[in-house]
KOLMILO-672373 format. One record per residue: residue in three letters; residue number from 0; x, y, z of N, C-alpha, C, O in turn. Coordinates in nm, 2 decimals. Atoms other than C-alpha are relative to their C-alpha. Layout:
<atoms>
{atom "ala"; NUM; {X; Y; Z}; {X; Y; Z}; {X; Y; Z}; {X; Y; Z}}
...
</atoms>
This chain:
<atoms>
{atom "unk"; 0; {0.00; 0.10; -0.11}; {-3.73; 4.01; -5.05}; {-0.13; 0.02; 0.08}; {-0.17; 0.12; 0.13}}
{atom "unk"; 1; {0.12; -0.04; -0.09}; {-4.05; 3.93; -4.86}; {0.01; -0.07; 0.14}; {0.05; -0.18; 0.17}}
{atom "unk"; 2; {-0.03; 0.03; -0.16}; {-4.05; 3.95; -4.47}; {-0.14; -0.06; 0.05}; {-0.25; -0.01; 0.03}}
{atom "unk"; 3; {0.11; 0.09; -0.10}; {-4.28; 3.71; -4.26}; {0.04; 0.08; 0.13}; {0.15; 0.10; 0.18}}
{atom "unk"; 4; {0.05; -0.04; -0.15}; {-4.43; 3.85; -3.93}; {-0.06; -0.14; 0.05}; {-0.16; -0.20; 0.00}}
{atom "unk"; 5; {0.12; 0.09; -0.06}; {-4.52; 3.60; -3.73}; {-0.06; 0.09; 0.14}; {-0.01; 0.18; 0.21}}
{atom "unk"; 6; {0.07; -0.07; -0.13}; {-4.79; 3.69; -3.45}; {0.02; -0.14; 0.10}; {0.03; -0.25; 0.05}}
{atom "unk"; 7; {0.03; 0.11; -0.07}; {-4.78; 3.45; -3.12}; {-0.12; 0.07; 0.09}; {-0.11; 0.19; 0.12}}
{atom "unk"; 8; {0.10; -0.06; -0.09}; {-5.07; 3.52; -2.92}; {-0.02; -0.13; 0.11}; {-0.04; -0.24; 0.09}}
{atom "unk"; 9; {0.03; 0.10; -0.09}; {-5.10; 3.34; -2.61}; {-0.14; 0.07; 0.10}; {-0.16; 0.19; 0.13}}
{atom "unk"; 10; {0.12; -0.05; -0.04}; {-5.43; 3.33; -2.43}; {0.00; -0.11; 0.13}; {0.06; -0.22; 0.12}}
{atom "unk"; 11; {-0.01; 0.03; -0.11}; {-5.48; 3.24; -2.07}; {-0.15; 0.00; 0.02}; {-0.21; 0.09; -0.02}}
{atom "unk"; 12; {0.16; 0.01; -0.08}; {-5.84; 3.11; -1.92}; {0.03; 0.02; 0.14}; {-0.02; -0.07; 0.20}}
{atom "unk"; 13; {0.03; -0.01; -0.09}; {-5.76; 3.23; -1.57}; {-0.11; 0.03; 0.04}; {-0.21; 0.05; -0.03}}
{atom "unk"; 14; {0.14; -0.02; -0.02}; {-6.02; 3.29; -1.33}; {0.05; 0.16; 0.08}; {0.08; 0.14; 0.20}}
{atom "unk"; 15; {-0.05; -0.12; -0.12}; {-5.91; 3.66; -1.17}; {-0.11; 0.00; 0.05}; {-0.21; -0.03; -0.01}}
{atom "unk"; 16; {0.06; -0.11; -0.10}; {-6.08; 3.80; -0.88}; {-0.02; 0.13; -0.02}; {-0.10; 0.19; 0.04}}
{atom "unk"; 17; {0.07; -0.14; 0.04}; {-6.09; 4.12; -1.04}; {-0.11; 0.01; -0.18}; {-0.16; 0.11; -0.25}}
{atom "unk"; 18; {0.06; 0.05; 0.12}; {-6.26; 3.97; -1.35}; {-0.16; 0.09; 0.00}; {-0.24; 0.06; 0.08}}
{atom "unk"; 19; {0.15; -0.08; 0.02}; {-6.58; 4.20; -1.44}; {-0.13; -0.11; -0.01}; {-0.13; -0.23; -0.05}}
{atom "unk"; 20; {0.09; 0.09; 0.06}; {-6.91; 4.08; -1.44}; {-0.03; -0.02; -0.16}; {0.04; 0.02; -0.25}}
{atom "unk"; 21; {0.03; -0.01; 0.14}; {-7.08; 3.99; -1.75}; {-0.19; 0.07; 0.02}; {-0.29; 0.01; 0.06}}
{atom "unk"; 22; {0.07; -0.08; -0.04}; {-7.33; 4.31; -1.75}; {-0.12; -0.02; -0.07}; {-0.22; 0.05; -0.05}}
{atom "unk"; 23; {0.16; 0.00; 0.05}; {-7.59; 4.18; -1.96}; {-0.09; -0.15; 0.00}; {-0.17; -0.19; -0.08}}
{atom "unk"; 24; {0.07; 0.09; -0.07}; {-7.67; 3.88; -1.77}; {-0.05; -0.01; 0.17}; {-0.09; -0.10; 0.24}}
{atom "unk"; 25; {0.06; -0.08; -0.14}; {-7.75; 4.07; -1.45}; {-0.14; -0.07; 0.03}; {-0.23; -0.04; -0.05}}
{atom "unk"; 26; {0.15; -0.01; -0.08}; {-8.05; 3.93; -1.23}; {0.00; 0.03; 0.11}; {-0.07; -0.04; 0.19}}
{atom "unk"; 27; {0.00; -0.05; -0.12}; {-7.96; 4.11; -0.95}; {0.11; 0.07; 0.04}; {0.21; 0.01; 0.05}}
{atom "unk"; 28; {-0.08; -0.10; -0.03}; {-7.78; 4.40; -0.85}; {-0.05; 0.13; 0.10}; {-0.14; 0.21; 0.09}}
{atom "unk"; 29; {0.00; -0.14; -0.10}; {-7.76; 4.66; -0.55}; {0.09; 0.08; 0.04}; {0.20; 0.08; 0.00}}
{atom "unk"; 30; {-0.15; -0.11; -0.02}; {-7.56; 4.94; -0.40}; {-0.07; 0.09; 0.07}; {-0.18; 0.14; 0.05}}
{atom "unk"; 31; {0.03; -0.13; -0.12}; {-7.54; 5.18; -0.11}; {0.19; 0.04; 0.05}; {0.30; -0.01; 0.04}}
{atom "unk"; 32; {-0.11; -0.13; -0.04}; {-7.29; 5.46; 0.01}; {0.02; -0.07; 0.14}; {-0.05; -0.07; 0.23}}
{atom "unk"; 33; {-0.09; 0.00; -0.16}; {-7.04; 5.33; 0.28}; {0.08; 0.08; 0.03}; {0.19; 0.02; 0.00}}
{atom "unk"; 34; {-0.13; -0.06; -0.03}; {-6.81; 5.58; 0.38}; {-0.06; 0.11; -0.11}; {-0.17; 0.15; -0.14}}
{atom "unk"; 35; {-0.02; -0.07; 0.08}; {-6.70; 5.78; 0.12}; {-0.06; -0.05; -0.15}; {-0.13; 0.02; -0.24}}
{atom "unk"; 36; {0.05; 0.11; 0.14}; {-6.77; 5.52; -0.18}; {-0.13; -0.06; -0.01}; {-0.20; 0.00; 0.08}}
{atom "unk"; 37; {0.05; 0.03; 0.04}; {-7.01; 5.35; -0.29}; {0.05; -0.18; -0.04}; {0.15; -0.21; -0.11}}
{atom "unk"; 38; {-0.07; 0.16; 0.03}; {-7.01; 4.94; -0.30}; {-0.17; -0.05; -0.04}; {-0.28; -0.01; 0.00}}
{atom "unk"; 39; {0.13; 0.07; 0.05}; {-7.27; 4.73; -0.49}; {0.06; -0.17; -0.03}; {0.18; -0.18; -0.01}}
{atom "unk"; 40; {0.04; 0.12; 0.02}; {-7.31; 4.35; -0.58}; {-0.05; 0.01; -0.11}; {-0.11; 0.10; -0.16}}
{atom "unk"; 41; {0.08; 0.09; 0.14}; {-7.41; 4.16; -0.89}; {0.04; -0.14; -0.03}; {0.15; -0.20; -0.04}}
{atom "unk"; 42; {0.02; 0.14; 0.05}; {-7.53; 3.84; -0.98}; {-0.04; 0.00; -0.10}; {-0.12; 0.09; -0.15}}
{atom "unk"; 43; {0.03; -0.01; 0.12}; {-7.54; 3.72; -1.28}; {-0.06; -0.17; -0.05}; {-0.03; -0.27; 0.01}}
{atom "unk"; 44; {0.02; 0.12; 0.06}; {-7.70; 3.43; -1.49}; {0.08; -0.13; -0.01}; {0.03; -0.24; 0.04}}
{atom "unk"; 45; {-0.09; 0.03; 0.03}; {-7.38; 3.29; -1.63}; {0.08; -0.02; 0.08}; {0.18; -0.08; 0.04}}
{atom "unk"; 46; {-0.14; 0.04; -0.05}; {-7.17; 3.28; -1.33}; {-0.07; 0.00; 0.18}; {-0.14; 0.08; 0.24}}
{atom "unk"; 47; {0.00; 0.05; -0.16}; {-7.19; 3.10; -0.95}; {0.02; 0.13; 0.06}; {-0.06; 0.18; 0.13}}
{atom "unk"; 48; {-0.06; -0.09; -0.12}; {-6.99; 3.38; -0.80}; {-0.08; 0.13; 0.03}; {-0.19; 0.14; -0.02}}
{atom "unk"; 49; {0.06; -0.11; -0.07}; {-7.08; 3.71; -0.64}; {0.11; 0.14; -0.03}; {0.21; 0.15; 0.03}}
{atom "unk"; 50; {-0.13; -0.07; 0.02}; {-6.89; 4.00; -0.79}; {-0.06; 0.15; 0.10}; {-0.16; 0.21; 0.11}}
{atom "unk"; 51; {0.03; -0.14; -0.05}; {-6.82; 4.32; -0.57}; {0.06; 0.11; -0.04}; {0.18; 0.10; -0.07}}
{atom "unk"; 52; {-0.07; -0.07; 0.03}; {-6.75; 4.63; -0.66}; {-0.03; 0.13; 0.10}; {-0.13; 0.14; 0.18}}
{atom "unk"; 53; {0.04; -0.11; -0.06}; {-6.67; 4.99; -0.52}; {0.05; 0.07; -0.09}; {0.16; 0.06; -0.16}}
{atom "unk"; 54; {-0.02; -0.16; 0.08}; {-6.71; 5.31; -0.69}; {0.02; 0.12; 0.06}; {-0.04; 0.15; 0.16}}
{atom "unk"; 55; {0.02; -0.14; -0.04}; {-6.62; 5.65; -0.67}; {-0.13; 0.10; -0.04}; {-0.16; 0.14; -0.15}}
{atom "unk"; 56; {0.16; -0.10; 0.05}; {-6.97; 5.88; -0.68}; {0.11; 0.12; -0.03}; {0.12; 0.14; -0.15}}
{atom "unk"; 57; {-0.06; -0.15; 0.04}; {-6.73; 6.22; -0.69}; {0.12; -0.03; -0.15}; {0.18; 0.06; -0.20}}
{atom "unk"; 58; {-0.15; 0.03; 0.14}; {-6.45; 6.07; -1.00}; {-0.14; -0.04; -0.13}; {-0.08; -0.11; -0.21}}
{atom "unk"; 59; {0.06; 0.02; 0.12}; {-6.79; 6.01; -1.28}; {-0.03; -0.15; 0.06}; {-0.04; -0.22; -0.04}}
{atom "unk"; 60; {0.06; 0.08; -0.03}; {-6.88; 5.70; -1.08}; {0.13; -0.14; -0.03}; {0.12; -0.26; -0.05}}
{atom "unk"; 61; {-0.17; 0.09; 0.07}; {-6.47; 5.57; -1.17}; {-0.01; -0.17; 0.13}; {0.00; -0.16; 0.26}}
{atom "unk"; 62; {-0.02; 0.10; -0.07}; {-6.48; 5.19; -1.02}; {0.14; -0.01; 0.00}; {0.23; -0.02; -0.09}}
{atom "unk"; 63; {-0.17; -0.02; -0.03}; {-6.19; 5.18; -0.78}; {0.07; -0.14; 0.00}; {0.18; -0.17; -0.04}}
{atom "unk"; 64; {-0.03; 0.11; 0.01}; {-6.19; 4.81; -0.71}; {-0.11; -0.08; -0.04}; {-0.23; -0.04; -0.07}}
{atom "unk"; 65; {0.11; 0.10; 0.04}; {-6.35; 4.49; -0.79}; {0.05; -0.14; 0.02}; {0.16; -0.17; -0.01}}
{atom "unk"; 66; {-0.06; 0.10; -0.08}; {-6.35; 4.14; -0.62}; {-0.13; -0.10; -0.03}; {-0.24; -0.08; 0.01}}
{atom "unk"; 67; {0.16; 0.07; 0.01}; {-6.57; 3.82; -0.74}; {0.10; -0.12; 0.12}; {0.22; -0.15; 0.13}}
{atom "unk"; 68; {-0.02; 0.14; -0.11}; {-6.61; 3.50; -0.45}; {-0.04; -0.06; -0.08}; {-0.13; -0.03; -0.16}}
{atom "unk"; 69; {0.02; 0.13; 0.08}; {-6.59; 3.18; -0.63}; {0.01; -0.13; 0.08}; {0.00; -0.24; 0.04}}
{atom "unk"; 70; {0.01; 0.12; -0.08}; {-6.57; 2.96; -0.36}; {0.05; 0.05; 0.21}; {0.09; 0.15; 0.26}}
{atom "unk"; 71; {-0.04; 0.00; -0.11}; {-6.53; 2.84; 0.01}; {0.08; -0.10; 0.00}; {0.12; -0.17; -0.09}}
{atom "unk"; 72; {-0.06; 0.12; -0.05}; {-6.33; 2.62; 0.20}; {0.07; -0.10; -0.09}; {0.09; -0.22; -0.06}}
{atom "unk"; 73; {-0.05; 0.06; 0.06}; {-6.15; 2.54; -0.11}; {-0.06; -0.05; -0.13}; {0.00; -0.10; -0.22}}
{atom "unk"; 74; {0.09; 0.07; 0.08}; {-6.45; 2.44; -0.30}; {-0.04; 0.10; -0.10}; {-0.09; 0.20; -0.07}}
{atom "unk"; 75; {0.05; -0.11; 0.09}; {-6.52; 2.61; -0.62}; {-0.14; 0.03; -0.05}; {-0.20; -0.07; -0.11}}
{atom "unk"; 76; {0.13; 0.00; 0.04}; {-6.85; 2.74; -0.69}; {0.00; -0.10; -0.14}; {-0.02; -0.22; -0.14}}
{atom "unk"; 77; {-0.03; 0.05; 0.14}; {-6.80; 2.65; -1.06}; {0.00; -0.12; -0.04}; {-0.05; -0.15; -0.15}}
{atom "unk"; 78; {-0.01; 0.17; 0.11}; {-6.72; 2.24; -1.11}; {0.02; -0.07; 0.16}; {0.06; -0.19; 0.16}}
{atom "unk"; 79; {-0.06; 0.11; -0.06}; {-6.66; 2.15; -0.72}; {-0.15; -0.01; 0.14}; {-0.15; -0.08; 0.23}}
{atom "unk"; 80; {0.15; 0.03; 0.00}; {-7.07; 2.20; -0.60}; {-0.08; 0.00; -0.08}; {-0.05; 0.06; -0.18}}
{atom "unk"; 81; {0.12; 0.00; 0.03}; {-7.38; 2.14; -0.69}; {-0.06; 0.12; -0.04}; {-0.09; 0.15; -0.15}}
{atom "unk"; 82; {0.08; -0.11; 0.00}; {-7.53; 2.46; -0.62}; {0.05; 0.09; 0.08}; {0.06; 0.06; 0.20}}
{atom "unk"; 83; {-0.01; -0.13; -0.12}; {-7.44; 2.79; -0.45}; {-0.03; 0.10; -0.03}; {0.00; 0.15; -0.14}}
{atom "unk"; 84; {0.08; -0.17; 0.00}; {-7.60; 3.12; -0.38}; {0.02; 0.08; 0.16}; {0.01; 0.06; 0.29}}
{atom "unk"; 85; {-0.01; -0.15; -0.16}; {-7.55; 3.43; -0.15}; {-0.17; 0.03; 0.01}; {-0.24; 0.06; -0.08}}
{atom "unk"; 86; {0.11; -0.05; -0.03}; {-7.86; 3.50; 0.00}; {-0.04; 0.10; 0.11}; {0.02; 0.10; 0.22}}
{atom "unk"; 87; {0.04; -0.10; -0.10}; {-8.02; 3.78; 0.19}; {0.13; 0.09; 0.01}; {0.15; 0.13; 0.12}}
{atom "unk"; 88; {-0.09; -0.13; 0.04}; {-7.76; 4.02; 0.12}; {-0.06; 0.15; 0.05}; {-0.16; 0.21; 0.01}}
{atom "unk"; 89; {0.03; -0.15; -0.05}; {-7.76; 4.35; 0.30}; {0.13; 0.06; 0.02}; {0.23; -0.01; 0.03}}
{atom "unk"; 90; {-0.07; -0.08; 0.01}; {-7.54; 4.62; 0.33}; {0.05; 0.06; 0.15}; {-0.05; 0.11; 0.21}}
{atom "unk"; 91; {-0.02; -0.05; -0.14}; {-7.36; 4.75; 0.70}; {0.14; 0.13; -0.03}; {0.20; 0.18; -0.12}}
{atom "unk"; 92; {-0.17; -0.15; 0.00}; {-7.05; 5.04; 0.77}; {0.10; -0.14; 0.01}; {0.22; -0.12; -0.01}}
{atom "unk"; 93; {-0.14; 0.10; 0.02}; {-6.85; 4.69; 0.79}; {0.01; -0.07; -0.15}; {0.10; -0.15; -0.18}}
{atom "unk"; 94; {0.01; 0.05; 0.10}; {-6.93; 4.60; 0.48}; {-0.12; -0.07; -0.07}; {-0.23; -0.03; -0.04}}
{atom "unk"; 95; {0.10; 0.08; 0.04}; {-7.15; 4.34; 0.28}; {-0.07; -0.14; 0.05}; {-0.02; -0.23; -0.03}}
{atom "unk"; 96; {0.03; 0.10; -0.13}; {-7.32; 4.05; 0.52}; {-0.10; -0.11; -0.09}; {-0.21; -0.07; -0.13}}
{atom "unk"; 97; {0.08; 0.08; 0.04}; {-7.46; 3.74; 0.35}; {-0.04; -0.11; 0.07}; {0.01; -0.12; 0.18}}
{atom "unk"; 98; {0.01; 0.16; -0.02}; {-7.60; 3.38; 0.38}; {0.03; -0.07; -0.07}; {-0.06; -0.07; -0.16}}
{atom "unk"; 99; {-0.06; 0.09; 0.08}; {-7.41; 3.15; 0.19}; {-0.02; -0.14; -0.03}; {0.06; -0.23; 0.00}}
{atom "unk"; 100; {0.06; 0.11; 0.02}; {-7.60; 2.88; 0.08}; {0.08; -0.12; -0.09}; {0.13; -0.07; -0.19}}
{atom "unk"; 101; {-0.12; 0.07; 0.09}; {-7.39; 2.56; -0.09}; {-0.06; -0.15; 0.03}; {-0.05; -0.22; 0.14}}
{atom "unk"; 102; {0.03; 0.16; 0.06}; {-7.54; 2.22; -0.22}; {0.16; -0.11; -0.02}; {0.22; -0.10; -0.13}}
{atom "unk"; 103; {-0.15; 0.06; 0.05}; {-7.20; 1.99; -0.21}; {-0.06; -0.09; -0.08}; {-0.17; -0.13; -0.07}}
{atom "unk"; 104; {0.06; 0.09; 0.15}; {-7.21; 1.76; -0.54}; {-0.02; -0.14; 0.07}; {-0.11; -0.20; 0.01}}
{atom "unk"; 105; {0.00; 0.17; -0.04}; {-7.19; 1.41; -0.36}; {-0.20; 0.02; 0.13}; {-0.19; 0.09; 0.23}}
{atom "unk"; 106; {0.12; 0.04; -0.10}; {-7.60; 1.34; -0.15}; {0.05; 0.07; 0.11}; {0.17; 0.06; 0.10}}
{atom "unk"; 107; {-0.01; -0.03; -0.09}; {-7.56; 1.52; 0.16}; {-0.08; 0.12; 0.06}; {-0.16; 0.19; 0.01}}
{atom "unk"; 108; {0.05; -0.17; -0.04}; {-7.65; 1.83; 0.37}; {0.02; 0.07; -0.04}; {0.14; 0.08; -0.08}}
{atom "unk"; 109; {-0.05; -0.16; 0.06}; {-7.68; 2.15; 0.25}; {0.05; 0.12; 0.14}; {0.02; 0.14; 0.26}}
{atom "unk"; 110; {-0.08; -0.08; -0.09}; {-7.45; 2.39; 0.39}; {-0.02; 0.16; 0.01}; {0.00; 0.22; -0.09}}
{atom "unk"; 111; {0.02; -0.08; -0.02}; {-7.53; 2.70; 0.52}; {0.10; 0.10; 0.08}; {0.11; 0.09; 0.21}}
{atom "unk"; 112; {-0.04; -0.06; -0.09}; {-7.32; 2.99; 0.61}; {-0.06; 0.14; 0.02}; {-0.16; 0.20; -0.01}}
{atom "unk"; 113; {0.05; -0.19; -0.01}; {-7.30; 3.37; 0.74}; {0.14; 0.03; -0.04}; {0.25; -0.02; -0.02}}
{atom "unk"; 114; {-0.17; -0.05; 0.06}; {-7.04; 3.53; 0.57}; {-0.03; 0.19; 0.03}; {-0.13; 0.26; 0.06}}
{atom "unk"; 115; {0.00; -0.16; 0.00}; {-6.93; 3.89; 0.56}; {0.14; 0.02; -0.10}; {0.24; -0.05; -0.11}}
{atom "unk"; 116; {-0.09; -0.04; 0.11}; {-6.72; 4.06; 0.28}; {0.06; 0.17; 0.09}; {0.01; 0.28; 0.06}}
{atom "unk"; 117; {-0.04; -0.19; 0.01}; {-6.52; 4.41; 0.46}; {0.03; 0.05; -0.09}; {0.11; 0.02; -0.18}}
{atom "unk"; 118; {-0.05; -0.07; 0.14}; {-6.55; 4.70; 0.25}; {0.06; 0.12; 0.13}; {0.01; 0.14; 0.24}}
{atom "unk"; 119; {-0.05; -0.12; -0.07}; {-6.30; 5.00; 0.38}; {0.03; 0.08; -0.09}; {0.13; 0.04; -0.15}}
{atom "unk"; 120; {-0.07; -0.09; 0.11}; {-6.26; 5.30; 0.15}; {-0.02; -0.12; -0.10}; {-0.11; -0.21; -0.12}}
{atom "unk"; 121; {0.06; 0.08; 0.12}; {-6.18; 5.16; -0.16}; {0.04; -0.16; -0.03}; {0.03; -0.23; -0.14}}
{atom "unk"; 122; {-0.02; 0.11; 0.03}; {-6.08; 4.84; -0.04}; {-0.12; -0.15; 0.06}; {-0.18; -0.15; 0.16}}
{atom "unk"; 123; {0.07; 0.11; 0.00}; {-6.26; 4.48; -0.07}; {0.05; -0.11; 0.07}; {0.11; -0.19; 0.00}}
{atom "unk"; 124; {-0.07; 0.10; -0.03}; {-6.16; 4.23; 0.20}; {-0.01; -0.17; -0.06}; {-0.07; -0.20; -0.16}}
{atom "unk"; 125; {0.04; 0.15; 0.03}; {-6.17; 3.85; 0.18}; {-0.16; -0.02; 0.05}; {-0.22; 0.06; 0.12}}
{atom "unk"; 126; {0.12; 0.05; -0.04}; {-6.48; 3.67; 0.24}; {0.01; -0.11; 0.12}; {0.08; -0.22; 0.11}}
{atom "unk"; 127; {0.00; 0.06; -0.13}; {-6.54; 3.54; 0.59}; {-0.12; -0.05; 0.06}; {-0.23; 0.01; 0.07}}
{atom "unk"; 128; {0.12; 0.09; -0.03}; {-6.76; 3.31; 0.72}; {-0.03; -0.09; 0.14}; {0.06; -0.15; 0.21}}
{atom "unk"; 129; {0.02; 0.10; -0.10}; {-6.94; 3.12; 1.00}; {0.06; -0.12; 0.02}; {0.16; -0.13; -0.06}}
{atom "unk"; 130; {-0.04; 0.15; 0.01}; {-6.85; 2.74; 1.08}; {-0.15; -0.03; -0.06}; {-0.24; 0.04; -0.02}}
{atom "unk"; 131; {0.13; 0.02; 0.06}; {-7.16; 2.58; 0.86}; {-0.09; -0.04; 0.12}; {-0.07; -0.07; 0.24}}
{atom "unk"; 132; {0.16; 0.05; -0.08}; {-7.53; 2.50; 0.99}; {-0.04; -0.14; -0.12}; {0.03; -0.13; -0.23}}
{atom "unk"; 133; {0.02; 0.11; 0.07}; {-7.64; 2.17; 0.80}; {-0.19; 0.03; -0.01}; {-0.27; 0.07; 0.07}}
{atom "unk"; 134; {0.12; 0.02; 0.03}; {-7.97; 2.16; 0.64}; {-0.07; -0.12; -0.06}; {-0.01; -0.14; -0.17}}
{atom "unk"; 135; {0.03; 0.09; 0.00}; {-8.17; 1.87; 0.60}; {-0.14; -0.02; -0.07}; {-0.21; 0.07; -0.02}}
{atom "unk"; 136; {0.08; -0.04; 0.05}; {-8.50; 1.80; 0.36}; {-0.14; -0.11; 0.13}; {-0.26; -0.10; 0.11}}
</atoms>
């Protein structure tokens, strides 16, 4: 008697927040010791968002979390602007402090914010932001 296996494989395109970068499309990456840990940034070719991570330096460099921004105010980097980029990125004891620059897809101003990401230990808050500044050519 011959037995059939069947396989079902179901496959999900979510978008997590804890979703890794893709490490060999890196043009830009930094990192400094807050606290106890260690938090760094990477941008990548391939992807709008901004992924953060924090590591442990004393566990072999063990990443404890990991958190990518893909959007503001509802708007996805990915299919619902034009254009967006974190800019001027620096490092504080509250965490990671950007400019959040954002082309919306329809003619208009470009939007400018200040954002801040808290890192505490090993955790990654949300991303928080100014009311925008409008930029004009």
């Amino acid at each position: 008697m011959k037995k059939i296996i069947a396989l079902l494989l179901i496959s999900t395109n979510t978008y997590a927040t804890s979703e890794k970068a893709n490490y060999n499309t890196i043009y830009e990456a930094k990192s400094r010791r807050i606290g106890e840990v260690v938090a760094r940034y990477i941008k990548t070719h391939d992807d709008p968002c901004l992924t953060i991570e924090v590591l442990d330096p004393d566990k072999k460099w063990t990443i404890l979390s990991r958190k990518k921004f893909c959007s503001i105010n509802g708007k996805a980097f990915t299919n619902q602007v034009s254009y967006s980029d974190f800019e001027e990125i620096t490092f504080s004891d509250k965490g990671i402090s950007s400019s959040l620059l954002v082309f919306p897809l329809l003619p208009a101003a470009r939007e400018r914010y200040d954002c801040l990401i808290p890192i505490k230990g090993p955790k990654i808050g949300g991303l928080t932001c100014s009311e925008p500044t409008y930029e004009y050519d």
